[in-house]
N, C-alpha and C positions, 0 to 999 in steps of 0.2 A: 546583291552582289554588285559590286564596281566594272566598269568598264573594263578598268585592268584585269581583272579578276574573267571576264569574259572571253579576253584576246588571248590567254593562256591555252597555248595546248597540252596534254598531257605528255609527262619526260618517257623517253627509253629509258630500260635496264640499264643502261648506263651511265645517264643523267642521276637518275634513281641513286644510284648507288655514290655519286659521286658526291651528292646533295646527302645524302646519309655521314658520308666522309667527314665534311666541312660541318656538320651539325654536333658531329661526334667531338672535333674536333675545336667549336666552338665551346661545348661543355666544360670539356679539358680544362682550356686554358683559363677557365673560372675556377677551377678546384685549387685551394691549398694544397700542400703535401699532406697534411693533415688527412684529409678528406679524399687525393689519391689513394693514402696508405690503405684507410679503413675499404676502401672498393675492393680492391686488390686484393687486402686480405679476405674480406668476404666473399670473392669468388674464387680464391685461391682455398679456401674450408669447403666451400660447398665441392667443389670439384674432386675433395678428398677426401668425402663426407662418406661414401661407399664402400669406400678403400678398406682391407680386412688389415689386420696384425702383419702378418706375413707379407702382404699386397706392400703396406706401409715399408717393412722393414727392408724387404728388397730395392724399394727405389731411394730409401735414406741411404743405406749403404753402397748401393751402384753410384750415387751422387756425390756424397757427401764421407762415404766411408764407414769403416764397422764403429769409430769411435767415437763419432758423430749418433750412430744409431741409440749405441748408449748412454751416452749424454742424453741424447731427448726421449729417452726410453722409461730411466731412472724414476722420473717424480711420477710417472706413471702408473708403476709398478707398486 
C-alpha cells in the first residue's frame, strides 16, 4: 500500500454516496445511446417481468390509453 493510500481516512455516508454519484456518472457519459437504450430497456423488462395480464393492461391504459393497450396487445394474442 502507498503512502497515499495510508493518509486516507475512510468517507461518511455522505462522501460515500456522493463518490457513488460521480462514478455512476462517469459510466454514463461513456455509453453510447446505443448502449444507454439496451440498459434501460433491460431494467425497464425486468421490472415488468412479474407484472400479470391485468397488472400490464391497467397501467398501459392509465398511461398510454385503451388504444394503445390494443395495439401492443394484438401480436400477442
Amino acid at each position: 500500500m502507498t503512502m497515499f493510500h495510508q493518509n486516507l481516512k475512510s468517507m461518511n455516508n455522505e462522501q460515500l454516496s456522493i463518490l457513488k454519484d460521480n462514478y455512476a456518472e462517469l459510466i454514463v457519459d461513456g455509453l453510447d445511446h446505443k448502449d444507454m437504450y439496451r440498459i434501460v430497456f433491460d431494467y425497464l423488462r425486468s421490472e415488468i417481468e412479474s407484472s400479470s395480464e391485468d397488472e400490464l393492461k391497467e397501467e398501459i391504459s392509465d398511461m398510454y390509453g385503451e388504444d394503445k393497450w390494443q395495439e401492443l396487445s394484438q401480436p400477442a394474442l
